[in-house]
C-alpha positions in Angstrom: -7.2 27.8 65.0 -7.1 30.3 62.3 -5.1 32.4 64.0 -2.7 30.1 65.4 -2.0 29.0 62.1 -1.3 32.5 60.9 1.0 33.1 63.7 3.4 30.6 63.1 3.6 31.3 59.4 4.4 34.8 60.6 6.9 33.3 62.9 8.3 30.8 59.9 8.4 33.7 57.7 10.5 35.9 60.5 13.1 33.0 60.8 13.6 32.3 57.1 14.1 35.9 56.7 16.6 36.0 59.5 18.1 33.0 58.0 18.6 34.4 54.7 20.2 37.7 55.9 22.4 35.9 58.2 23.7 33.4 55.1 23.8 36.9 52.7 27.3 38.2 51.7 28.0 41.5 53.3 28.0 44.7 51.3 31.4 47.2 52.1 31.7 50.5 51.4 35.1 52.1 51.7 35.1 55.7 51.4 38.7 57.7 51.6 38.9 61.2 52.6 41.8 63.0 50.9 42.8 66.3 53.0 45.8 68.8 52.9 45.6 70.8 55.8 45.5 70.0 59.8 42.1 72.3 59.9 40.3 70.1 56.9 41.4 66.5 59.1 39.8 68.5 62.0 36.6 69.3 60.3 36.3 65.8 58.7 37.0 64.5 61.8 34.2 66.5 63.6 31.6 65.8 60.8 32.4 61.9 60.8 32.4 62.1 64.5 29.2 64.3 65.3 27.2 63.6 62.3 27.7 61.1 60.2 28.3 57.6 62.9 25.4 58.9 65.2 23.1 59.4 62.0 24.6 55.9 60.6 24.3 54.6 64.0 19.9 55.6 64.3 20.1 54.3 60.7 20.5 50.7 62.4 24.2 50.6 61.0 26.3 50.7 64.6 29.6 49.0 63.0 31.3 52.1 61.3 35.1 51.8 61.1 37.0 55.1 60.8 40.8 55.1 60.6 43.9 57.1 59.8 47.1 56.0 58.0 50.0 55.9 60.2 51.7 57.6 57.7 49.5 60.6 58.1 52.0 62.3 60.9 54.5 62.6 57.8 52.9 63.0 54.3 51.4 66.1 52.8 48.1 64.6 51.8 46.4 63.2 54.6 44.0 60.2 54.6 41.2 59.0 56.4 39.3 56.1 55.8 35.5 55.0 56.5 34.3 51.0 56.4 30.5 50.7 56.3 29.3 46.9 56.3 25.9 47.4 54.8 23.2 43.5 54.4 22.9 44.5 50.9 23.0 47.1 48.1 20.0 48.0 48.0 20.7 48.9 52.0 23.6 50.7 51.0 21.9 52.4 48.1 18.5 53.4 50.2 20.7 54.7 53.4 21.9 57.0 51.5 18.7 58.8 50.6 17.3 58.3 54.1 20.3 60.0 55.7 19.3 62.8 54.1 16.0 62.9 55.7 17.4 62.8 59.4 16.8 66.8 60.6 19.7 66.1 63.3 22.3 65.0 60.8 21.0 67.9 58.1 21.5 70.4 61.2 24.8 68.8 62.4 26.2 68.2 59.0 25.4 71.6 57.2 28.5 73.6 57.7 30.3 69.9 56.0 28.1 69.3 53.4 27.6 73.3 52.0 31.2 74.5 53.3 31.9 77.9 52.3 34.0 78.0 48.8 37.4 79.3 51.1 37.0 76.5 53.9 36.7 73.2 52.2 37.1 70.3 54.5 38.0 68.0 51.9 39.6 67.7 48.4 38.0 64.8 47.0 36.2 61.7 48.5 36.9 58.2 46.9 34.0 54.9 47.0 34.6 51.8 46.6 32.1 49.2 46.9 32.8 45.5 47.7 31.2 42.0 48.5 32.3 39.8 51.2 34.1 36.4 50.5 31.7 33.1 50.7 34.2 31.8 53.6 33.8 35.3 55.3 30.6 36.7 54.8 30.2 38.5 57.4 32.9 41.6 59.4 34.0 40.1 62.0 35.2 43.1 65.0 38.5 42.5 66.1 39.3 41.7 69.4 42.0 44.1 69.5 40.0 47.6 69.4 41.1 48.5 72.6 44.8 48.3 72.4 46.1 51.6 71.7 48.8 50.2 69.7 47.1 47.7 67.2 47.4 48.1 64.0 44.9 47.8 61.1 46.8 46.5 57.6 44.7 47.1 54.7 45.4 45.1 51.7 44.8 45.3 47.8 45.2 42.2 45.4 45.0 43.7 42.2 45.1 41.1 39.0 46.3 41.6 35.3 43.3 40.0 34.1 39.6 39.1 35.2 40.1 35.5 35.4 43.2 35.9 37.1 41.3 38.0 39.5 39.0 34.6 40.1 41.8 32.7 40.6 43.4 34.4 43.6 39.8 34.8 44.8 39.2 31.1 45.0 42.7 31.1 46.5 41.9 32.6 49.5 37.8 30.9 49.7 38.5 27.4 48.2 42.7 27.0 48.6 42.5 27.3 52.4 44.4 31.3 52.6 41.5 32.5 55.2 41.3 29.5 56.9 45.3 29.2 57.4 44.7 33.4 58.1 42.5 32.0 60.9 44.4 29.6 62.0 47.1 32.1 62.7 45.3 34.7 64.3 45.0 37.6 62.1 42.5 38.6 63.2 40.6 39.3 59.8 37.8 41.9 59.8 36.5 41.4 56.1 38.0 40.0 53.3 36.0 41.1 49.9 35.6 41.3 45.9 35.6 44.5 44.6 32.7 45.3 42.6 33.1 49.2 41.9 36.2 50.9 42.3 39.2 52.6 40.5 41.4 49.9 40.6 40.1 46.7 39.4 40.3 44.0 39.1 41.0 43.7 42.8 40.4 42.3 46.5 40.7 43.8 50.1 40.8 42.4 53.0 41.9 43.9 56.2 44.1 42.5 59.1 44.7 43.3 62.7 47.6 43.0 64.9 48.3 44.1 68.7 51.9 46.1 67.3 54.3 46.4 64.9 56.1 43.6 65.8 53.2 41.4 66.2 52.6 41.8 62.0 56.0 41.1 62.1 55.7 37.6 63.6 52.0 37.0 62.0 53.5 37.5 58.0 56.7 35.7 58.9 54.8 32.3 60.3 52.3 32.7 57.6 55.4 32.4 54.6 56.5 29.9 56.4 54.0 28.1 57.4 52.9 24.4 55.9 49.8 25.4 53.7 51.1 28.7 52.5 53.7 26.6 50.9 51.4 24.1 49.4 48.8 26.8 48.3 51.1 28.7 46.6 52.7 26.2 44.5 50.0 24.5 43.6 49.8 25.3 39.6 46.0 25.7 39.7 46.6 29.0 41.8 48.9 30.5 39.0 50.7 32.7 42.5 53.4 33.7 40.5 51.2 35.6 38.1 47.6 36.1 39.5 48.2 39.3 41.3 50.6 42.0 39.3 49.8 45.0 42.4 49.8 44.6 46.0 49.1 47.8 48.0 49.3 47.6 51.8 48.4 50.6 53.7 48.8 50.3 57.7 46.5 52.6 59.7 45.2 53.0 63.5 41.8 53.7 64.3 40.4 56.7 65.7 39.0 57.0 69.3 35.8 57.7 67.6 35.3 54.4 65.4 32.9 51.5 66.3 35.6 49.3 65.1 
């Protein structure tokens, strides 16, 4: 009887825990690799590739997004960017210690991590560490990953003031922007508060669309669409003033990214 008793409180305690991390906010890292030449991409690429997903991947963490501006073929500084949905900080913040204690990713990772002072693979390496929106609280994988030509839009909301930042937030949770965003298909991998990062106050979210033209359609029926109109004149939402910034960087994922 005893031990009946003491395996369903395991079994209670299992579920409530599952419960709790299934109702908890996601954590995002977004970490932007800043490169100059084609041989520091390539080395980047082959560390993120080799090392880093499959140690992320035996960390438990199989949902690393990796992807490269479109702009990239063009500019002199080249881009990539890393998404890491983490169940918490203090996840985040212990994965990166434990990492470190994986021999395979120490042995894979070396020539990366202690580059020799003439062949750095990098120039600098940018965080920044969001919170998932209550209406959104989990990434949600598009469906889209295996279309060569879809696009990933990543976008930054950044406000003149911290209350104004709270304001377009609730916009997009309370207002209705990520459910008429869902409605609409846009196929919304995370939307999210920033909590740490160079440019705040500020949200990101990012977007997905089969092409070009598809964003095309998807932001022209969203403008013009019934709610949009009524969200974005309603005085509460302050639109023409809560947001002073809005970056919007359009990138493709690479053939090595879990998203």
């Amino acid at each position: 009887m005893k031990k009946s008793i003491l395996r369903l409180a395991g079994i209670f305690l299992i579920h409530a825990w599952c419960l709790t991390a299934f109702a908890q906010k996601d954590i995002y890292e977004i970490r932007v690799y800043t490169m100059k030449s084609a041989d520091q991409v390539t080395a980047t690429d082959n560390y993120l590739k080799d090392a880093y997903i499959p140690a992320m991947h035996r960390l438990g963490l199989k949902q690393v997004g990796v992807f490269k501006p479109v702009s990239n073929d063009t500019a002199l500084v080249k881009l990539i960017y890393v998404l890491v949905p983490y169940i918490s900080l203090d996840v985040w913040r212990r994965t990166k210690s434990n990492i470190e204690t994986d021999p395979a990713y120490m042995k894979l990772a070396k020539d990366f991590l202690d580059a020799d002072t003439s062949h750095y693979p990098f120039i600098r390496v940018e965080s920044t560490i969001m919170e998932a929106f209550p209406d959104q609280p989990k990434l949600i994988p598009t469906e889209l990953k295996s279309n060569p030509d879809a696009l990933y839009e990543l976008r930054s909301y950044e406000s003149p003031s911290e209350e104004l930042h709270k304001v377009k937030v609730n916009m997009f949770n309370a207002g209705g922007e990520i459910t008429l965003f869902k409605r609409l298909d846009f196929q919304a991998v995370f939307y999210s508060d920033v909590l740490s990062g160079n440019k705040m106050p500020n949200l990101i979210y990012m977007v997905v669309f089969a092409n070009e033209a598809a964003r095309t359609e998807h932001w022209k029926a969203f403008g013009n669409s019934p709610e949009w109109k009524t969200i974005s004149t309603d005085p509460k939402y302050r639109n023409n003033i809560s947001v002073n910034h809005i970056e919007s960087i359009l990138m493709k994922r690479t053939v090595y990214s879990d998203l």
